[in-house]
C-alpha positions as CSV (number, residue, x, y, z in Angstrom):
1,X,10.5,-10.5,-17.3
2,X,9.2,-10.5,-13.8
3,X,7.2,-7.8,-12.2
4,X,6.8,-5.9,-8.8
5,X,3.4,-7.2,-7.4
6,X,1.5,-4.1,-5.9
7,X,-1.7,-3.6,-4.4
8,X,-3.5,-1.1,-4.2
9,X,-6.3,-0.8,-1.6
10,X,-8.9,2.7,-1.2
11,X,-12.3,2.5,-0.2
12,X,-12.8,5.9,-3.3
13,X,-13.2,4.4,-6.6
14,X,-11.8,7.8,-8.0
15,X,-8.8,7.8,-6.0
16,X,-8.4,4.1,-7.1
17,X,-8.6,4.6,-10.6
18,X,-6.0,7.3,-10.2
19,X,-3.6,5.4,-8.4
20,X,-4.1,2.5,-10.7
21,X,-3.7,4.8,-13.7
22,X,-0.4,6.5,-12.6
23,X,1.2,3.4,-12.1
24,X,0.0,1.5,-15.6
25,X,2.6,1.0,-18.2
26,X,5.6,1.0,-15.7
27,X,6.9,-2.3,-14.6
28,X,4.7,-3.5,-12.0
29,X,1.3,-6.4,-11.8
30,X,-1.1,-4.0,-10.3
31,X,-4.1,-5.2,-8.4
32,X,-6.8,-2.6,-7.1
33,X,-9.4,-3.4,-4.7
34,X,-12.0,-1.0,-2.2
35,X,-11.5,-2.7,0.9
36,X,-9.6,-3.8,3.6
37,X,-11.3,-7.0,3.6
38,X,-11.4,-7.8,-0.3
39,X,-7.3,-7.0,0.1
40,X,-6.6,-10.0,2.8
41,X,-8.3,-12.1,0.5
42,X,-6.2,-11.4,-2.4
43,X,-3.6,-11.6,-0.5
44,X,-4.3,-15.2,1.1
45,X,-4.2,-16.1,-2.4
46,X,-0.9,-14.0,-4.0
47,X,2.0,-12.6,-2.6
48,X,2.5,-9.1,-2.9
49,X,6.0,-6.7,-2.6
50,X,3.9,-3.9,-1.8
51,X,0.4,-3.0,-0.4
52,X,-0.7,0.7,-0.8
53,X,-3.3,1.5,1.4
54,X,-5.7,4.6,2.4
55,X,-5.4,4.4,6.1
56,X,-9.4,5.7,7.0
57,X,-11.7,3.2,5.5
58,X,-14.9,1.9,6.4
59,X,-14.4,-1.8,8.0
60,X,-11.2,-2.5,8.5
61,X,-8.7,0.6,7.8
62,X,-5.2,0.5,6.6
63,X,-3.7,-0.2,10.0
64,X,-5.5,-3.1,10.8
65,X,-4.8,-4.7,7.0
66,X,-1.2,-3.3,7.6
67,X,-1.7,-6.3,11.0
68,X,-3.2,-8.8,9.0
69,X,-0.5,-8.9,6.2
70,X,2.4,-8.6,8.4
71,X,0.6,-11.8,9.8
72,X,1.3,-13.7,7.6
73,X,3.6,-11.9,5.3
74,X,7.0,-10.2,6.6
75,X,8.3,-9.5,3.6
76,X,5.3,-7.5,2.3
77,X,6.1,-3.7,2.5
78,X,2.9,-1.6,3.3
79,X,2.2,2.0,2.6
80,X,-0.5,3.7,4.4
81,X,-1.7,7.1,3.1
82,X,-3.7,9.6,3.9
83,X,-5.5,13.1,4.1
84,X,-5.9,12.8,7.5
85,X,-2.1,14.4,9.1
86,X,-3.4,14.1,12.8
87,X,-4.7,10.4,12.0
88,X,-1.9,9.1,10.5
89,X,0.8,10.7,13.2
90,X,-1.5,9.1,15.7
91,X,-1.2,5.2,13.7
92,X,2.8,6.0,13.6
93,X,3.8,4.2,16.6
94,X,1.2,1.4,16.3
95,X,2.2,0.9,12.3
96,X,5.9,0.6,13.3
97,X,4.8,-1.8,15.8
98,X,2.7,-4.0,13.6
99,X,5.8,-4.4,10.9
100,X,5.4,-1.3,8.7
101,X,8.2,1.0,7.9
102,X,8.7,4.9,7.6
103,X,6.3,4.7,4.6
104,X,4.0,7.5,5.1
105,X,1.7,9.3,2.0
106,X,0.1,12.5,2.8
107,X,-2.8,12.8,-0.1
108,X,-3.5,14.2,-2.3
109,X,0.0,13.1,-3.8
110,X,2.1,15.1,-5.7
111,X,2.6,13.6,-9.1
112,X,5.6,11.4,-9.1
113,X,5.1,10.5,-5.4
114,X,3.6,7.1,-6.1
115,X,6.4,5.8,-8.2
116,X,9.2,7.9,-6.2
117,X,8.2,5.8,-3.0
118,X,7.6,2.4,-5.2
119,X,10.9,2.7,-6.5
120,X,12.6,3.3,-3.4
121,X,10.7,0.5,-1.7
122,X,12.0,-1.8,-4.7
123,X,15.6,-0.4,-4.2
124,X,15.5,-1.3,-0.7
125,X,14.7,-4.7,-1.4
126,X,16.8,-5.1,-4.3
127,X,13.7,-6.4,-6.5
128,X,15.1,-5.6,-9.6
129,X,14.0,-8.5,-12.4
């Protein structure tokens, strides 16, 4: 049986346990990593469906990875989230621009809101195994 490959990239080890958690036992591969950096490596090496990222993070932050893997990866959706409201209305245009999508999560999530937006992600690209 083949499985989503997701990604999950925040520079808070608690939110990145949490993430990782919630999304255990469904039917994804996922990977979780604290930095935008450590994330285009994994990525040079594996393909992903989907990339969760924390948009504010030391280094490079969620738009610039969101950049990166559209570099070199069309096909990889990319979901930046974030606490910051004003931050992440301000990245709109320029995440459009770099190849992401209307995929937009406001933390702190509301349970279900992970897999909802997975799942409609997955939908969207018919990756159904």
């Amino acid at each position: 049986m083949c499985k989503a490959k997701i990604m999950i990239v925040d520079d808070e080890p608690i939110v990145l346990r949490a993430y990782k958690k919630e999304l255990e036992g469904q039917d994804y591969s996922i990977t979780a990593v604290s930095s935008g950096q450590e994330a285009i490596a994994k990525a040079a090496k594996e393909q992903f469906d989907i990339i969760l990222t924390d948009l504010i993070m030391p280094g490079m932050n969620g738009l610039e990875l969101c950049k990166e893997i559209k570099k070199n990866s069309q096909a990889t959706e990319v979901v930046l989230m974030s606490g910051y409201h004003e931050e992440m209305q301000k990245s709109w245009i320029e995440f459009i621009r770099a190849g992401g999508r209307d995929f937009f999560l406001r933390k702190p999530l509301s349970p279900g809101e992970l897999k909802d937006t997975i799942n409609t992600i997955l939908i969207e690209k018919k990756k159904r195994c």
